[in-house]
N, C-alpha and C positions, 0 to 999 in steps of 0.2 A: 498602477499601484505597484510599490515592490515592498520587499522585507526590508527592516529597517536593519541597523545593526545586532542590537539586542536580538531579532529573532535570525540573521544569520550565525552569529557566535552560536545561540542553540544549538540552529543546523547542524555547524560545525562539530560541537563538542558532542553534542547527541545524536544527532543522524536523525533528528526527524524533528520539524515547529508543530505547533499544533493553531492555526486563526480562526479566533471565537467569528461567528455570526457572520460569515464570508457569505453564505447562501442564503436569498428570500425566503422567508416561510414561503411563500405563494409557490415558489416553484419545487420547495422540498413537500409540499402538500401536493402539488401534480403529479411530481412521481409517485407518493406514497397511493396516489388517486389508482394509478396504472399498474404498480406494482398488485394493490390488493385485488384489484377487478383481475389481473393474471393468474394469481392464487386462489382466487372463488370460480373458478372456471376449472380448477381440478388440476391435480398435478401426479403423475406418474410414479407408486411408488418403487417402482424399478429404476428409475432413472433419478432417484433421492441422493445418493453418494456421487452421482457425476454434476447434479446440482449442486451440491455443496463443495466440488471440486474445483469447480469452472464458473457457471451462474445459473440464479435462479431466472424464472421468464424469461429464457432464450429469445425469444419474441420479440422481446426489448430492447434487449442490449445496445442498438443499433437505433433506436430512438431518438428524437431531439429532448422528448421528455426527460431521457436521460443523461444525453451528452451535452447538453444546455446547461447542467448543472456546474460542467467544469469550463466548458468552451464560453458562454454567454455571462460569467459571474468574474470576481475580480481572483477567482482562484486561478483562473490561464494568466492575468499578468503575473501573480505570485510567483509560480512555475515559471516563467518567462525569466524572469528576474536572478532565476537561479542555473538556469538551463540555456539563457542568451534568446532575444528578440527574434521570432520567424527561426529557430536553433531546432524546433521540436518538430517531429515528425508528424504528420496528421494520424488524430486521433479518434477513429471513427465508432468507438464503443466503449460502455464501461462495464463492470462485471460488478452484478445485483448478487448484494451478499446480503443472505439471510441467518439468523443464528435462533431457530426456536428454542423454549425452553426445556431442558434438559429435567430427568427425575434422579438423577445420580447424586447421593448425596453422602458423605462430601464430593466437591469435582472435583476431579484430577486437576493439576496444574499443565497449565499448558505450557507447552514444549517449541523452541524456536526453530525456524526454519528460513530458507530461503527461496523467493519463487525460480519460478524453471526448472526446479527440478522433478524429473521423472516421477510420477507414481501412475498406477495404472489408470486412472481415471481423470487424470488432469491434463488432459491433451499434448503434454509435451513428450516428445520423441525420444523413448529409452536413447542412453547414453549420450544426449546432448544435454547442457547447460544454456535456456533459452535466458537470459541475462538483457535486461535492460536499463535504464539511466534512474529511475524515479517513480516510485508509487505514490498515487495520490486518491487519500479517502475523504468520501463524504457523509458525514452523519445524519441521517435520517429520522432518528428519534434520541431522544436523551438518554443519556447513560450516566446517573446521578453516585451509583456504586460499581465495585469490583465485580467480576465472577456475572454478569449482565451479558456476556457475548461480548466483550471490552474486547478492541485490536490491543494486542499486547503486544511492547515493543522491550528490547534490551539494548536503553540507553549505552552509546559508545561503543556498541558491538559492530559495526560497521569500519572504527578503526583497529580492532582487534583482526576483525577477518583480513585487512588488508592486509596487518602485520603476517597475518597464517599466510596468505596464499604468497605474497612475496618472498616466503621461507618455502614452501611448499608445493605454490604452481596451481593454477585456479582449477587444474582437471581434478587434483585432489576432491573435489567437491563431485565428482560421480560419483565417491566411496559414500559419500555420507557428510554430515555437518561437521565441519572442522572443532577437535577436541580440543579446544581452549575455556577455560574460566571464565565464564560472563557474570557480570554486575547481576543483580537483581532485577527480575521483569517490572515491569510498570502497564498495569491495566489503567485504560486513555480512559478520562471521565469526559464528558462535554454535553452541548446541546447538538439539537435538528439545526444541522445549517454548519456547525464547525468544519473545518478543513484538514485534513492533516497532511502534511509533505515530508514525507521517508524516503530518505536514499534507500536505492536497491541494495545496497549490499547489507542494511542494518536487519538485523536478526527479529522476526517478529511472528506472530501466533494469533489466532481466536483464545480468548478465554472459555470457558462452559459459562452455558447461559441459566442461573437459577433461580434469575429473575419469574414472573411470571406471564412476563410481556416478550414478543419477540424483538430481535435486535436488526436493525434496516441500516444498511450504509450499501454507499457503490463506492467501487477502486477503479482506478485507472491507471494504467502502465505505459508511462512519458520515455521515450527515446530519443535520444538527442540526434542531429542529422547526420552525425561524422560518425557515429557505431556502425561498425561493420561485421556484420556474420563471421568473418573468415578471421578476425583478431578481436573476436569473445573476453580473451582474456585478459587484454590490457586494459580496460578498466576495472578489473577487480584486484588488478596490483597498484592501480594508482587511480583512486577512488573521486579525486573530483578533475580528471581527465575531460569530461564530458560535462560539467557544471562553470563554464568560465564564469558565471555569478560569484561562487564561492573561491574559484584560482584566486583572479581578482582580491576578494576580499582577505584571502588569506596572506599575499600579497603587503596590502595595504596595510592589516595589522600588525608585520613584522616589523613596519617602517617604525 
């Protein structure tokens, strides 16, 4: 299966699709099976800020229960389709994001960011920029309103930062999030089973969760096979570098 036009052009212009029902209930009820059984087993509140940094049920991560959701479903052709055939790096885990609900009320707005970067407790290596091709979320349970723990994304920021870092130079991004104007957030509604595919570079956040229910999705972080450590920053100056789905299409559309 691949993206059609209509959800490339998204891509393009938004930096992330979002595909209704890509996942079985049966297999989004197994993880949600292994996940709950991992969190009635007790969970460390010392180690609460590095769960919500990195993942919940370490234990898991490395699962078929859980990497089955993206490897064994039509969401690796999706990725495929954008990232090139046998293109992606093997991907041996996903990271179980949980979002309980919050008593803060009002919640704050969430504030965008980009992964790899440094903070104390999210395993990447002060003063590097761990930068990969493609995030890809799985929704676990429905998210019918805003402010639910919604991944919140900022439509077309993805072409914003290319513009910053090609003025600027991708290290800029040690200091901090490049000070540009973004569009308006968009907290993602969907069901258990949706898909979403974000360019790494598009700006994105957890909303607070004031829901009463907690919030269950896994991400996964797609690299494409020609990314090289030692030239990090050529694809954050030229953002579908690593996507020949979308060169191609973009391409195609000029014709």
């Amino acid at each position: 299966m691949e993206l059609n036009h209509l959800q490339k052009e998204t891509f393009r212009e938004n930096g992330f699709v979002q595909i209704k029902g890509c996942v079985p209930q049966v297999m989004v009820n197994q993880a949600l099976r292994a996940i709950n059984h991992s969190v009635g087993e007790g969970m460390s509140i010392e180690q609460m800020t590095t769960f919500r940094a990195q993942s919940f049920c370490p234990e898991l991560t490395h699962s078929r229960v859980i990497t089955d959701l993206l490897l064994k479903t039509p969401a690796w052709e999706f990725a495929e389709s954008l990232l090139g055939e046998d293109q992606i790096r093997p991907v041996t885990g996903g990271q179980i994001a949980l979002r309980f609900p919050s008593l803060q009320d009002p919640p704050n707005p969430p504030t965008p960011h980009l992964d790899g970067m440094y903070t104390p407790t999210n395993g990447v290596p002060e003063g590097t920029i761990q930068n990969f091709t493609m995030l890809v979320g799985v929704l676990l349970s429905d998210l019918s309103e805003s402010f639910a723990g919604n991944f919140t994304v900022w439509p077309g920021s993805h072409l914003l930062y290319q513009n910053y870092f090609q003025a600027h130079g991708p290290e800029s991004l040690l200091a901090g999030m490049p000070p540009v104007e973004l569009p308006e957030p968009l907290q993602i509604t969907g069901k258990a089973g949706d898909v979403i595919l974000c360019h790494y570079q598009l700006g994105h956040a957890v909303a607070a969760n004031v829901s009463p229910f907690t919030r269950y999705a896994i991400f996964y972080r797609l690299t494409h096979i020609n990314y090289q450590r030692s030239s990090w920053q050529e694809p954050m100056r030229d953002i579908w570098l690593h996507l020949p789905g979308m060169r191609d299409f973009k391409l195609s559309s000029l014709n």
